[in-house]
ZAMARGU-4260 file (C-alpha; in steps of 0.2 Angstrom, whole numbers, plus 5000, padded with zeros to 4 digits):
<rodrens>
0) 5072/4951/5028 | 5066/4963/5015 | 5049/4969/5012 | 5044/4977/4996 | 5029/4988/4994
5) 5019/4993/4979 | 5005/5006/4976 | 4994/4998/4961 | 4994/5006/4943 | 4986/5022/4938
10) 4966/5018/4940 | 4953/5020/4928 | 4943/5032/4941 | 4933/5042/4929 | 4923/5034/4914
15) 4915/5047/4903 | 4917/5060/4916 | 4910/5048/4932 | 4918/5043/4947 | 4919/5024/4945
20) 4920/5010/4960 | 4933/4998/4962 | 4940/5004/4943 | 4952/4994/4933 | 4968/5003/4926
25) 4970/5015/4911 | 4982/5007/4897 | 4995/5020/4907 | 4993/5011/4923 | 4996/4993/4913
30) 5012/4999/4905 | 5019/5009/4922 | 5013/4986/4930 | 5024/4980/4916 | 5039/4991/4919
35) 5040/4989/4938 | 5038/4969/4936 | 5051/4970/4924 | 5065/4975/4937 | 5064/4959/4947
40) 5069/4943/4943 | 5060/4925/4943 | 5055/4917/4960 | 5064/4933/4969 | 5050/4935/4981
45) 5046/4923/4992 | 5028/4927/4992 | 5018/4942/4986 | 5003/4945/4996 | 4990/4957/4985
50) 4973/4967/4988 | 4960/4960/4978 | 4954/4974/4969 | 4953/4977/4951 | 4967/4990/4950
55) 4980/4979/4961 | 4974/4963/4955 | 4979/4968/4936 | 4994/4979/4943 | 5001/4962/4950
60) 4996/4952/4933 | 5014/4954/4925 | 5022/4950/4941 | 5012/4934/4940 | 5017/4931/4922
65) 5034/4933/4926 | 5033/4921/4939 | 5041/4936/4951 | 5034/4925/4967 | 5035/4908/4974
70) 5019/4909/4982 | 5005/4924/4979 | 4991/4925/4992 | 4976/4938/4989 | 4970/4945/5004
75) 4955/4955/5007 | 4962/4965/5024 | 4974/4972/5010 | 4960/4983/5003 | 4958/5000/5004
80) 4943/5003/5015 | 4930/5015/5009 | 4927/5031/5018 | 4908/5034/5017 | 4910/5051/5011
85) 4920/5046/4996 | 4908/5033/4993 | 4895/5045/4990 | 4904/5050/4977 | 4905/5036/4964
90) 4895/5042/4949 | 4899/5061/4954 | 4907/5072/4939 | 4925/5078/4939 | 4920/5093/4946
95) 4911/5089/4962 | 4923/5076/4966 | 4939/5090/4966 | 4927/5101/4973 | 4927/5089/4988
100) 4944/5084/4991 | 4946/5103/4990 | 4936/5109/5004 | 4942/5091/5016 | 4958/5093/5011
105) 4959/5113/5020 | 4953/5109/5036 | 4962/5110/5054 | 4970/5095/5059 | 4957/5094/5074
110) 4941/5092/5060 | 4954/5078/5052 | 4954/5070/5067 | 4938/5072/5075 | 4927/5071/5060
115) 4919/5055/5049 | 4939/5053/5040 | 4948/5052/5058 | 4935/5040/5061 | 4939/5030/5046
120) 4957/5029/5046 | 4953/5024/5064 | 4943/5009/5058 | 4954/5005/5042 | 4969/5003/5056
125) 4961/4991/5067 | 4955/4980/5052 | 4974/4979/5046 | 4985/4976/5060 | 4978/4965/5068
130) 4977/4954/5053 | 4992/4959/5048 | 5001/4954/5064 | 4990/4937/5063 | 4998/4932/5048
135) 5016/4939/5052 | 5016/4930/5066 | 5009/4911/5056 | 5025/4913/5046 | 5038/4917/5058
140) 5038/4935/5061 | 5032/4942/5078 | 5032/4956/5085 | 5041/4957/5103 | 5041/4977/5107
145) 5036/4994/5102 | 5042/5004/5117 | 5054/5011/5104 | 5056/5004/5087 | 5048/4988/5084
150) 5056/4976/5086 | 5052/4959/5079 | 5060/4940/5082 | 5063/4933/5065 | 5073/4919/5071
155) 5059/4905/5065 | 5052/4914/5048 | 5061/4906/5033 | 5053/4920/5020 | 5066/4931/5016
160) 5057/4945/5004 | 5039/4947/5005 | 5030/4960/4990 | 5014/4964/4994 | 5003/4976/4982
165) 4991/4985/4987 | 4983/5005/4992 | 4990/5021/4995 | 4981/5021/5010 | 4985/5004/5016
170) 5004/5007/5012 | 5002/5020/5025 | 4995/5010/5037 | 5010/4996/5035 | 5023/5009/5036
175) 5016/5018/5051 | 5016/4998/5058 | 5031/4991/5053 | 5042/5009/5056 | 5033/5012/5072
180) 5027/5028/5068 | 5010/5037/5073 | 4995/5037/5061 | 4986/5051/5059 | 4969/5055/5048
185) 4982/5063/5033 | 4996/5049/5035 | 4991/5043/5018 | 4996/5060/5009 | 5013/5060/5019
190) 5018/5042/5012 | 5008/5044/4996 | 5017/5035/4984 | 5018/5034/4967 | 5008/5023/4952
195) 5018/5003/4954 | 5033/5015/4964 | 5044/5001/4974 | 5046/5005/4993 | 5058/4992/5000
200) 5060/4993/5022 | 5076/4979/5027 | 5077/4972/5042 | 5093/4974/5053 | 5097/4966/5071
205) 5101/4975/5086 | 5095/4972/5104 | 5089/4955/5104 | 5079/4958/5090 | 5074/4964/5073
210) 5069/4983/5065 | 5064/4988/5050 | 5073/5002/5042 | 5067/5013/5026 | 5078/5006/5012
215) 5070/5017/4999 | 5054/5025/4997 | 5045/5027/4980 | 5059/5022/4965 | 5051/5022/4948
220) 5067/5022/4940 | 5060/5010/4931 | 5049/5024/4921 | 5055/5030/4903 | 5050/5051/4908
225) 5039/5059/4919 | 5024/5057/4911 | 5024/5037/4917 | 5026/5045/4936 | 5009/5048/4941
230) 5001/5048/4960
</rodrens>
């Protein structure tokens, strides 16, 4: 089984120099959605589960177009949650916004964890797993064990590639599920992908069971020059 994950286009964040909620993307980020839809072939997906917000639902429009999926399901656990800090700064300038991210981004891993954005990625992870999990398991895929890796019995599931697009941060949140791996309050910057990037983890059996492996992380070889590579 393979699992393919996509960050959504380049976004539309600032309008005449104002942060902007739940943008759509710039005519960049529609041409970097074209490119990476381009790669995969008709009904090569089984299903494609998506976020439904403005920059992954028109990030997954050409893959609809291209009839990439069998089946495409929106589901809002797939979100990014909204840290109330960052909220605070929809309508902010350019400015104030990197003045922010500046001063969060140098603290001690203890203010990370302990403060309001530990807190958050906290909350964010206990909305998706446990929906996450839900659905895995309606289609076949359940998870048996984490004591190591996790391990899964596929043995019922006859989906055989899953897309799903979504967040930066809620890629984060699947890769720390599905390869096992702690989440911390920066796990979002460690995974951060790149604009449409294709991260593919494959399924292998050993022990009675099934573990995802990191196939690749962030190809964009679709992409013309560097200037299509955004994060």
């Amino acid at each position: 089984m393979e699992i393919v994950l996509i960050r959504h286009g380049q976004p539309a964040w600032i309008v005449e120099d104002e942060y902007r909620r739940n943008p759509g993307l710039t005519e960049l980020g529609k041409v970097q959605s074209q490119k990476s839809a381009s790669v995969f072939l008709e009904n090569s997906m089984d299903e494609l589960w998506v976020s439904p917000l403005n920059r992954a639902q028109e990030t997954h429009t050409p893959f609809k177009e291209r009839n990439i999926a069998k089946n495409i399901i929106t589901y809002d656990w797939l979100q990014e949650m909204e840290d109330p800090e960052e909220v605070a700064l929809y309508g902010k300038s350019n400015d104030e916004i990197m003045a922010f991210f500046e001063k969060r981004n140098g603290q001690s891993f203890e203010e990370w964890s302990k403060g309001s954005h530990g807190q958050y990625m906290e909350n964010f992870k206990n909305k998706i797993i446990p929906n996450l999990d839900s659905e895995l398991k309606s289609k076949g895929i359940i998870s048996i064990d984490d004591t190591y890796d996790r391990m899964f019995d596929i043995s019922t599931s006859n989906l055989e590639k899953i897309m799903i697009i979504s967040h930066a941060g809620t890629m984060s949140v699947l890769l720390s599920y599905f390869l096992n791996m702690p989440l911390y309050p920066w796990t979002w910057r460690k995974f951060l992908p790149r604009h449409t990037g294709h991260t593919t983890l494959k399924s292998s059996k050993i022990s009675g069971g099934h573990f995802f492996r990191l196939k690749e992380f962030n190809n964009v070889s679709f992409t013309d020059d560097d200037g299509e590579q955004t994060y």
